[in-house]
N, C-alpha and C positions, 0 to 999 in steps of 0.2 A: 553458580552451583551447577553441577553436572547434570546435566538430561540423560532419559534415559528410558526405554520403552525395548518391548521383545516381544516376537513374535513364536509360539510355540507351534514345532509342527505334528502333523498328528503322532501320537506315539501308543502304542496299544495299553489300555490301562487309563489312562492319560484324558483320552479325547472322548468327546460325545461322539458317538457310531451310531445311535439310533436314526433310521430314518421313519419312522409311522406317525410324526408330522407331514413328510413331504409331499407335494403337490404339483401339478401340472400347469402348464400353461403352453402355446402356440408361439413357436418362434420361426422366422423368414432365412432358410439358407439365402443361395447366392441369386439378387435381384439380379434381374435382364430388365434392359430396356428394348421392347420388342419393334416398334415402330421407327422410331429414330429419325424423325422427318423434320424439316423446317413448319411445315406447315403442321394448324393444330391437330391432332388424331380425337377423332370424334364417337363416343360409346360405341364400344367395343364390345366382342361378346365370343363366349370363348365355350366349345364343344369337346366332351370326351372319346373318341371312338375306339372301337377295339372289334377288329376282324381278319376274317381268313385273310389271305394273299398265298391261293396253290398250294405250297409246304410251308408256310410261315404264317405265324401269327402276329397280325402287325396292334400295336397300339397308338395311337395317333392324339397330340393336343390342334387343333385349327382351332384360329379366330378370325372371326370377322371385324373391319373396322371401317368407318369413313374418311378420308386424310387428303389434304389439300389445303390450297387456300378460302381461307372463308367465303362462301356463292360460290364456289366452281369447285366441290370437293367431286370422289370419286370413292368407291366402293372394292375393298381388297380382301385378299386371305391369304392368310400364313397357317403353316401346320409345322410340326416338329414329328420326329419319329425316338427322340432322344427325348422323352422325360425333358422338354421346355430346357433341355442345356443349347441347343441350337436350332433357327428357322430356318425355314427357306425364304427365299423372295419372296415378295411379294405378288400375289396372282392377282389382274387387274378385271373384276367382275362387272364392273358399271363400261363397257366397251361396246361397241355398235357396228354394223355390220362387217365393216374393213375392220375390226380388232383395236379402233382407238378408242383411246378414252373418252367419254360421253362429257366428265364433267369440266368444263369452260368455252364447252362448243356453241357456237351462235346458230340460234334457232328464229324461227319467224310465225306467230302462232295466229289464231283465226283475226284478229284483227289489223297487222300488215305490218306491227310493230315488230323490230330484230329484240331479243334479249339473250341471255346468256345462262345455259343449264345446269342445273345443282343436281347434285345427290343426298338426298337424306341417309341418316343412320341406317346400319339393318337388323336383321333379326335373321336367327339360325335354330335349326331344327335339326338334329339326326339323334333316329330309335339307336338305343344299346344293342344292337343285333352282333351277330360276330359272325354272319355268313359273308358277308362285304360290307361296303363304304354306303352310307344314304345321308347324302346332306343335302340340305334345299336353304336357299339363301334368298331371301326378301327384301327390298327396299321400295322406295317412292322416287321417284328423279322427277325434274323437268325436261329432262330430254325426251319425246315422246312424239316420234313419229310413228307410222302406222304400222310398220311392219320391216323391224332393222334385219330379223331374219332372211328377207328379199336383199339384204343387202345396200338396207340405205345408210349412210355414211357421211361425214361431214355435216356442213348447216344445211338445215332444211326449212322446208315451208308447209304449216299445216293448217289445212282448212277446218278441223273440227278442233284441236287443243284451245282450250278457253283463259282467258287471262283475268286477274281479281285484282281489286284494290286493297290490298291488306293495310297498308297504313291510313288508308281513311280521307286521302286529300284529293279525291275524283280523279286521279290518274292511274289507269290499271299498269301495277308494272311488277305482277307476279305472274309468271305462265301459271297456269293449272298442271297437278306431275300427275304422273299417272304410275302404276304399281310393275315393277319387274321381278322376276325368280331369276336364280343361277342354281344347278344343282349338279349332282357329279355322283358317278357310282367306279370311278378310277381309284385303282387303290391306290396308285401312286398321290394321288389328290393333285394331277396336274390340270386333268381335263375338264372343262367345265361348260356345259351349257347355259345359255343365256337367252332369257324370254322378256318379250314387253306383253303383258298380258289387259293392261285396259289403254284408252286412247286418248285420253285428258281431256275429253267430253266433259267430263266434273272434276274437281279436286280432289285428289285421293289422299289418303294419308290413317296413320293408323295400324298398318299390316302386321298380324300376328300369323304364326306359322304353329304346328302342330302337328302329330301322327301316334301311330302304335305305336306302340314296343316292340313290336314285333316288326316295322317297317314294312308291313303290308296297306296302309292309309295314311294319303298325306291332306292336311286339309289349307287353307290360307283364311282368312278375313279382314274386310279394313271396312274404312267407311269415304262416302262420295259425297263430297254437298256440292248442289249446282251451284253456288253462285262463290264459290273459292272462299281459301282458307280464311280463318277472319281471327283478329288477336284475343287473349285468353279472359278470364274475366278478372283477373289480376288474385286469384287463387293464392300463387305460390311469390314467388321473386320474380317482378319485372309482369310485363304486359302475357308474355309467353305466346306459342300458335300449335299448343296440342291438340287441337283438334277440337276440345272440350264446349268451344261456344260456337254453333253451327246455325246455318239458317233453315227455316224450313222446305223438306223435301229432303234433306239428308240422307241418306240410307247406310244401311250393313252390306256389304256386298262379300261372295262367299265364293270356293272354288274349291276343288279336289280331284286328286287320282288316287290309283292303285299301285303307281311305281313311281320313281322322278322321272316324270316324262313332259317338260312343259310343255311342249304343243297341245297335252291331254289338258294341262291346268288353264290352259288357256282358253281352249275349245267348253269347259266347263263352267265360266263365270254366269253366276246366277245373284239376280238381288233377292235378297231373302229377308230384309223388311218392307213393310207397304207405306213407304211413308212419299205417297204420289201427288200430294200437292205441294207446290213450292208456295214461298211466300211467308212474311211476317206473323207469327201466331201458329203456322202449321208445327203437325209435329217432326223432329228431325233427332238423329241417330248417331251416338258418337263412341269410343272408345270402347269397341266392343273386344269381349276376351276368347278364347275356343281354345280347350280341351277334349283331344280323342282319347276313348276308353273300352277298346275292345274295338269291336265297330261302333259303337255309339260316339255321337259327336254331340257335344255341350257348348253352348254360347249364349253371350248375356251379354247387354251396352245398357247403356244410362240411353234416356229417349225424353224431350222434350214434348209441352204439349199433352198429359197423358191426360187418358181418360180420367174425370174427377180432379184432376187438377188446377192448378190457376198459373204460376211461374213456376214451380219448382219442378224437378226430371224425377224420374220413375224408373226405377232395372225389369230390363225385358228380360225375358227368360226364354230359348229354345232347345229341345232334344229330338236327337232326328239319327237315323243310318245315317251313317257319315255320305254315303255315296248318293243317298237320294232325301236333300236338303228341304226344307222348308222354302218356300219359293214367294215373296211377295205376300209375306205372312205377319199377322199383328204379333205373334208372341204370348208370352205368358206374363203381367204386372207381379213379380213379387214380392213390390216393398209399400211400402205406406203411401198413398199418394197424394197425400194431406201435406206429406215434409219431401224435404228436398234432398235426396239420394243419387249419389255417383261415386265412380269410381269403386266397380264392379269388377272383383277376384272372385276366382273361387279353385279347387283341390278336387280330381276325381281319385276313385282307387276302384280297382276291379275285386272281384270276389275273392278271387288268389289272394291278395294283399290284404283285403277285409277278416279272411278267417269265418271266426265266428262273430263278428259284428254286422251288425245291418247298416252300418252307415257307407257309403257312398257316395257324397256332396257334399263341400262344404262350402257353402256360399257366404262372402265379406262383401261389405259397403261400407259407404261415410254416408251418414244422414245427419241431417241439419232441422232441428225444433221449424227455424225461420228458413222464408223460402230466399230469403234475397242470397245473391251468388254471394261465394267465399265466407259464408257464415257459419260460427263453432259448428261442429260436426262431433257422432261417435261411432266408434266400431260398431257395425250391426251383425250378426251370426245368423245363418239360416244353414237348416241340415237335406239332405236330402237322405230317408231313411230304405229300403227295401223292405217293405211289409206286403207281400201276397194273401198273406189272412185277413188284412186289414182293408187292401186296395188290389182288387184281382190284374194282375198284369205289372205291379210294383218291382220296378228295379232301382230303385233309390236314385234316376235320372232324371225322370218324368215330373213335366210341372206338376201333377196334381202330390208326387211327392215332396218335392218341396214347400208347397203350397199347406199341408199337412206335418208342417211342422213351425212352431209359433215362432218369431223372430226373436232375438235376445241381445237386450242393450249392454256390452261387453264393458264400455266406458263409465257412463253416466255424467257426462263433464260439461256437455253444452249449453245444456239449460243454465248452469252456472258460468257459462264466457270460458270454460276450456273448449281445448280442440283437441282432437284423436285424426289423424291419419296415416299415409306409406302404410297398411297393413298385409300381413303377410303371415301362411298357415300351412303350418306340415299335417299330414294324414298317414296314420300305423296302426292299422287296425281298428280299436277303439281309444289310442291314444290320438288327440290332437292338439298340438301346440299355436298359438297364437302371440305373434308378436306384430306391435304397434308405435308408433311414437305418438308423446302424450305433452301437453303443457296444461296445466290449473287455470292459464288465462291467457288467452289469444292476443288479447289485444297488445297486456304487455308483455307479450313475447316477440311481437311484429314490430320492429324498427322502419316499418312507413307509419305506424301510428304515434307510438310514443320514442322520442330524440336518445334517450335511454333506456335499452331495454331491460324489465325489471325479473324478468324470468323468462325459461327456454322450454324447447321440447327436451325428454328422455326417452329412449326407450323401453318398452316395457313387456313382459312375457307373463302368460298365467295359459295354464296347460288343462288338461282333462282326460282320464284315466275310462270314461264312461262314455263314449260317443258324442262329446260335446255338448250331453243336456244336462238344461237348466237346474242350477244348483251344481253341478261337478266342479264345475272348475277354481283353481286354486287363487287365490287373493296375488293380484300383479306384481309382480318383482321388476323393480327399477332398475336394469342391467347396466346402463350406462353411468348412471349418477355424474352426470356433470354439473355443478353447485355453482357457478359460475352465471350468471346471463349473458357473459358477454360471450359466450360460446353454445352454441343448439347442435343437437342431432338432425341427420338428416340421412337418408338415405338406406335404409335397414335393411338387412340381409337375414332371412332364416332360410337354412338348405339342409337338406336330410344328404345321407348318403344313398347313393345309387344302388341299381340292384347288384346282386350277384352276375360275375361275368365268368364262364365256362371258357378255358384253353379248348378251342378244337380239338387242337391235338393229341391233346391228354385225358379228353372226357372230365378234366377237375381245374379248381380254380386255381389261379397262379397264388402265389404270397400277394395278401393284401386284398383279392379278388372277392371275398367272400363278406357280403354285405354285414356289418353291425347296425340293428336298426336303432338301438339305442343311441345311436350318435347322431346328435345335431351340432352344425357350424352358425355360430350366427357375427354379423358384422355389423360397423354401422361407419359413417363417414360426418365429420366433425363441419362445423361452417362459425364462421364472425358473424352475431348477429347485429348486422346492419345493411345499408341498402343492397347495398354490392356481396356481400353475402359471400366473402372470398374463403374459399377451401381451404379447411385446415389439413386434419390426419384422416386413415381409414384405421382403422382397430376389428381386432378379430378374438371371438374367443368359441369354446366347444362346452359340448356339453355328454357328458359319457354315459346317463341315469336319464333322457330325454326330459330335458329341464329343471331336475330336481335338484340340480348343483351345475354353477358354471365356472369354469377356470375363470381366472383374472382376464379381462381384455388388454391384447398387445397391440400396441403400434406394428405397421406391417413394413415400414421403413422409418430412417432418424428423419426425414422430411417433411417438405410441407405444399400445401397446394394440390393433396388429394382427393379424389373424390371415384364416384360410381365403379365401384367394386361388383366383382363376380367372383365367385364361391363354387370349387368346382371338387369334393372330396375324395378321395379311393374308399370302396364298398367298404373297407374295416373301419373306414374315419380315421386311423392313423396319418393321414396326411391328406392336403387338399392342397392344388395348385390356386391362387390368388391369383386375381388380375384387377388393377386398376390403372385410374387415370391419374396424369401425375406432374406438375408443369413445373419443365424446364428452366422454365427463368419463373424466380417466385413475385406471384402476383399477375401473371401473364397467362388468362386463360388459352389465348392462342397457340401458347407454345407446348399444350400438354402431346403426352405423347403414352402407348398402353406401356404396362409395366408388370412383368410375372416374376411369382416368387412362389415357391414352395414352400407350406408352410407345415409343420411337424411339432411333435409337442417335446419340450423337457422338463428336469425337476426344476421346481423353484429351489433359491436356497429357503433357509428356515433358520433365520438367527435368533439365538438367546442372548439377553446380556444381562449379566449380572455384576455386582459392586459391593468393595466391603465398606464397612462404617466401624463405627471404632470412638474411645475416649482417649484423647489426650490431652497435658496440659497448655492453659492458654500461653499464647504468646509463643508457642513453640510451632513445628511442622508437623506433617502426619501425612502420609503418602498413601492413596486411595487409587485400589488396583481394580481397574475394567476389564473382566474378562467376556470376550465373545466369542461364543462358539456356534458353528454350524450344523444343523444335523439333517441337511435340506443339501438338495445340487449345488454346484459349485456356484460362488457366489462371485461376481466381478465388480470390481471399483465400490468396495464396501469401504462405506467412510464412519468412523465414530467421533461425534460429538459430545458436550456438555457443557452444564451449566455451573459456575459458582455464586455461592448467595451471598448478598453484603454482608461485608467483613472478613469474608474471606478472600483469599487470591491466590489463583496457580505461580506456582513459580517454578515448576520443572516439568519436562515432558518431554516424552520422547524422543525420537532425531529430528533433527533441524529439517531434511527433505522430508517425513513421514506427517511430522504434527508441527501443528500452530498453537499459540496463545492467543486470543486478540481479547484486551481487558478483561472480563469474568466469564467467557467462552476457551473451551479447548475444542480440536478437531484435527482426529488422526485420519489420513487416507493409507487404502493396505489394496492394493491391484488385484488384489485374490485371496479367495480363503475356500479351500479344498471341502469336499463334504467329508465329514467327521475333524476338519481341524480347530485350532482356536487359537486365539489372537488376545494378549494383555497388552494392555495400555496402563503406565502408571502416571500416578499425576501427584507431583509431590505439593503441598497445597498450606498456606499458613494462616492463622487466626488471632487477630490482636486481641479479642477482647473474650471472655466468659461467655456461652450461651451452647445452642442446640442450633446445629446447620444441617440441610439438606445438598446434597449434590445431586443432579440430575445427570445420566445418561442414556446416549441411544446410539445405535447401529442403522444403519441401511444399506443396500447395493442400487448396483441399477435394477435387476428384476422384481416385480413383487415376493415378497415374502410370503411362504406358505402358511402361516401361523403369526403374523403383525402383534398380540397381545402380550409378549414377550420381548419386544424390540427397545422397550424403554426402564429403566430402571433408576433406584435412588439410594446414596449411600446417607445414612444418618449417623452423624458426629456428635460430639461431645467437648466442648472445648472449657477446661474447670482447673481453679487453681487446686492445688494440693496442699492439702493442709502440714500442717511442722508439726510431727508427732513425738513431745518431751514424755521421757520415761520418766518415774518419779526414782528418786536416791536408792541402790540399793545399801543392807546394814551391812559397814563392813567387814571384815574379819578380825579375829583376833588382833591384837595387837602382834607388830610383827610376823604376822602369817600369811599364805600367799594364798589366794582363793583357788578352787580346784573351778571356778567358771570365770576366773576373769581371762582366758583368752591369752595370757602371757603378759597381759598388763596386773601394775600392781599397784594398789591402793595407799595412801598416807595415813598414818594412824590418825584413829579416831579424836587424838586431842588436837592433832593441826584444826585451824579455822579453814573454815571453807569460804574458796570465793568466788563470786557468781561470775565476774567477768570471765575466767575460763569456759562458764559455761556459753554463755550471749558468745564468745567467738567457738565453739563449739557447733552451734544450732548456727550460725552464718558460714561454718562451711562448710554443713550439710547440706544449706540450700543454696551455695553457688557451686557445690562439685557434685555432692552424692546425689540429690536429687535429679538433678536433669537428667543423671546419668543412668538411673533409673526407671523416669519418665521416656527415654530411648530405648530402653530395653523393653518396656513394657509395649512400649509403639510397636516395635520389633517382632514381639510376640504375637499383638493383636492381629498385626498385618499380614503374619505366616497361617 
């Protein structure tokens, strides 16, 4: 039998042209690979700048990243002046006093022992300013001689740097690193200064960086444990050495200027908790956060040891003039000190930003019912309010404000064996967004407990229109929905867009310059849940109503082996440049390397498909016509399937390269289908026996669909004998008369004998000619 299928292209009249289904979504122009290195490239971190240059306005992408071989890495930056279409070299920042590389150089530290120097990750800071370039660049190394600015070079030998036994087997053989800046006010972004700022007296590690907006305050913090880094309490994947489990006598260690001037930041290190006894049981200081806000400076760590306590840690709280710090200061407790609390975020906003809201702080935690490490945890919320009626001198920074506002359990999952954490929180006014990742049960979502895990994290978002209190905020929305356990979330992104940025030279904002605060970008990054916990996809999606609707989440490349994502938008949110990690050879974390893509949003398609049904009789054919039409963005690699029910079977269809049969399935593929076009699919189809059949069909592309509720349909048949409908005799005419209704036929007189067998072959060749011929045309009819 002949196949046979068409495609109809849009014709006006013709085609669906509505588009007010259609919808958005984030898709990835042209990937670069920005590192390109043998060795792994280590979190990376990627800054927007935009500033004078004399008669030019320059806009600039720099990233920071770590890259080498694993123990001997090194510290770099690249910037583009093209919109991320092309880098520069690489600028080599971890360098020592002769300009070479710090990291694989042999050092010899207080104990007589040679070892070999690393560079940790960094971290990057520069204000939105547009009078010039302010970037300040942070890491931790073991390279830590006393003073490389003098000029010292190659291996050395140091009498104060301390060495630790992190793996536990009574042989020290980690140097203790100690904390460096690089910073630069070149607009070119070639030049750069480079500082060692403490002396690996203790183990440093931890370094946050910070400033105004305005780039008049830059601040640093990390923390120092005398007796070196020690492994993690097995929290997340693997042993880990975040800092998180420290001995006592730990400290917050703090620093600042008024321009990028290291020699000032250096001249300036202050400890600024009092945690002066070392030793087993004392209290000690870890993972502390700092946000400047005007000249006010905010900082919080988790602290071991606290007051009222027994094992579980406590959030310190300090606000201070950034320039003249808290010094050897207990702090402000304020979380529960019954449970066990860490991992301390928090979100300032100045008055400008506030409007008419009093809010000012939002303070996040993980607290845990039980104090033993790694145990269920939930989002905690603490606000800081500005009430001067209330509390004379109130600027919504100050512990006693914080402290004057109740805490609010966001989750509620732990006391039941869930766990909440990775949390993260935008601030706009008196709207605030919260996003978290969540699982119902810890335990079976941890592949070291159970051999199969039986559920995962998701992410989850619920907002608040009222200053973030209690009672405002909206019932959590599961953004991720991944149904699977053998796949978790991990890694979540929520990013507002940036302020408004002013052309110098025009006194107005460029195209796209002009902040939408309504836009938020949020991402998140996929993992195998089992031990090794190998990286899947990064996915990204936006939100245009500040949480109230989110586009569908994209994949940000067709790969695999993703992971830690940064989120960097343009003020309108119309586009944000992406950066993740992304390995090379899959399955190979050593081999990842950073990865940009610009990502911008377009329409989805938005497919209808509908199908006709129809009576005919059995045992015959009946050919059941798929139309799909678009009324949504262009739609690509749109494939349409279906199903046949027993008793029935396709036996025609389309062209041979377009469409398949395989037993009671058809499946047409179509490359493209235009927005406003449409596409039929016929499928000529047969039924042996009497009855009522269903056919099933559906449409897909590769993008999501704007409108899914419309993508499936179903034809109902009819398959029924027809019955032999005998007229009775009619009287004849006159004898010898010709009837004025017989048609040109003429009758036998009434006294001939009648004989039936004319008739019996009469009714038998109505049903092997006129009938069928009938039942085709009625087919014919039905199917137009």
């Amino acid at each position: 039998m002949a196949m046979h299928a068409r495609v109809l292209a849009a014709v006006t009249g013709l085609c669906v042209t509505a588009v007010g289904f259609a919808a958005t979504a984030l898709k990835p122009l042209a990937i670069v690979n920005v590192s390109q290195t043998p060795g792994p490239t280590e979190k990376a971190k990627v800054v927007r700048l935009a500033y004078r240059d004399g008669s030019a306005f320059r806009k600039a992408w720099l990233y920071t990243y770590a890259d080498g071989p694993v123990g001997r890495q090194n510290v770099y930056a690249r910037y583009s002046f093209d919109e991320a279409v092309t880098w520069s070299t690489p600028v080599l920042l971890s360098r020592d006093g002769a300009g070479a590389s710090t990291g694989g150089q042999s050092l010899t530290a207080m104990n007589g022992v040679s070892y070999v120097a690393d560079n940790d990750k960094p971290s990057v800071f520069a204000p939105p300013v547009t009078s010039g370039p302010r970037v300040v660049i942070t890491w931790n190394s073991a390279y830590c001689p006393e003073d490389p600015a003098a000029g010292t070079s190659g291996g050395y030998a140091s009498s104060l740097q301390g060495v630790g036994d992190f793996d536990g087997d009574g042989t020290p053989e980690r140097p203790y690193h100690c904390v460096w800046v690089a910073t630069t006010s070149d607009p070119a972004l070639v030049t750069w200064n480079v500082h060692q700022l403490t002396n690996g007296v203790r183990d440093a590690i931890g370094e946050v960086v910070s400033g105004s907006a305005t780039g008049t305050a830059f601040a640093l913090a990390w923390q120092e444990d005398p007796q070196g880094l020690r492994p993690g309490e097995a929290e997340g994947r693997g042993d880990g050495g975040s800092g998180a489990n420290v001995s006592g006598g730990t400290n917050i260690w703090y620093t600042r200027a008024a321009s990028l001037d290291g020699a000032a930041l250096r001249a300036n290190v202050v400890q600024l908790s009092d945690n002066n006894t070392a030793g087993t049981g004392q209290p000690g200081a870890s993972r502390p956060n700092l946000q400047i806000s005007g000249n006010t400076a905010v900082l919080a760590y988790e602290e071991t040891s606290c007051p009222g306590s027994t094992a579980g840690k406590c959030v310190v709280y300090h606000s201070f003039a950034y320039s003249t710090p808290d010094t050897n200061a207990a702090g402000t407790i304020v979380s529960d000190v019954t449970k066990n609390s860490r991992r301390v975020r928090f979100v300032l906003q100045g008055a400008s930003g506030a409007g008419t809201s009093p809010l000012r702080t939002v303070m996040l935690w993980r607290e845990s019912p039980s104090l033993a490490p790694a145990a269920p945890a939930d989002i905690i919320v603490r606000r800081g309010l500005a009430d001067p009626a209330a509390r004379p001198g109130s600027t919504g920074y100050l512990p006693s404000d914080i402290l004057a506002d109740a805490p609010q359990n966001m989750t509620q999952v732990a006391a039941s064996g869930g766990n909440a954490n990775a949390h993260r929180a935008v601030v706009r006014g008196s709207f605030v967004g919260l996003a978290y990742d969540l699982t119902p049960d810890m335990a079976g979502a941890d592949p070291a407990q159970v051999a199969t895990p039986t559920t995962n994290y998701n992410l989850h978002f619920t907002r608040s229109t009222a200053d973030g209190s209690a009672g405002s905020w909206s019932a959590p929305t599961n953004l991720s929905r991944l149904e699977s356990p053998l796949s978790t979330v991990v890694e979540p992104r929520l990013v507002p867009t940036p302020a408004t940025v002013v052309n110098p030279l025009t006194g107005r904002p460029d195209d796209g310059d002009t902040q939408d605060p309504n836009v938020l970008y949020v991402a998140y990054a996929t993992e195998a849940s089992t031990l090794e916990g190998a990286s899947g996809k990064v996915y990204v999606s936006r939100t245009t109503d500040q949480g109230v609707s989110f586009e569908p989440f994209m994949p940000v490349s067709s790969g695999s082996g993703e992971s830690e994502s940064q989120i960097r938008p343009s003020p309108d949110g119309n586009s944000a440049l992406m950066l993740w990690m992304a390995e090379q050879s899959a399955g190979v974390p050593d081999s990842k390397d950073a990865m940009f893509a610009v990502v911008s949003p377009f329409t989805l398609p938005d497919l209808r498909v509908t199908a006709t049904g129809g009576d005919f009789p059995a045992g015959s054919q009946y050919t059941v016509t798929v139309d799909v039409s678009n009324r949504g963005g262009v739609a690509h690699n749109v494939v349409v399937t279906g199903s046949v029910p027993a008793g029935m079977a396709p036996i025609g269809i389309g062209e041979p390269g377009a469409c398949i049969v395989t037993a009671a399935t058809f499946r047409c593929r179509f490359a493209e289908l235009a927005s406003g076009a449409q596409a039929t699919v016929s499928v000529t189809l047969a039924a042996a026996a009497e009855g009522s059949y269903v056919v099933t069909a559906g449409a897909s592309s590769e993008d999501p669909d704007a409108d899914a509720s419309d993508n499936v349909t179903i034809a109902s048949l009819q398959a029924s004998t027809v019955p032999i409908v005998v007229e009775p005799p009619v009287s004849p005419p006159p004898t010898g008369e010709v009837s004025d209704s017989g048609g040109g036929c003429t009758f036998a007189r009434s006294d001939v004998p009648f004989d039936p067998v004319l008739l019996s072959m009469a009714g038998l060749a109505l049903l092997m000619i006129g009938l069928p011929g009938r039942a085709r045309r009625r087919s014919e009819i039905i199917r137009r």
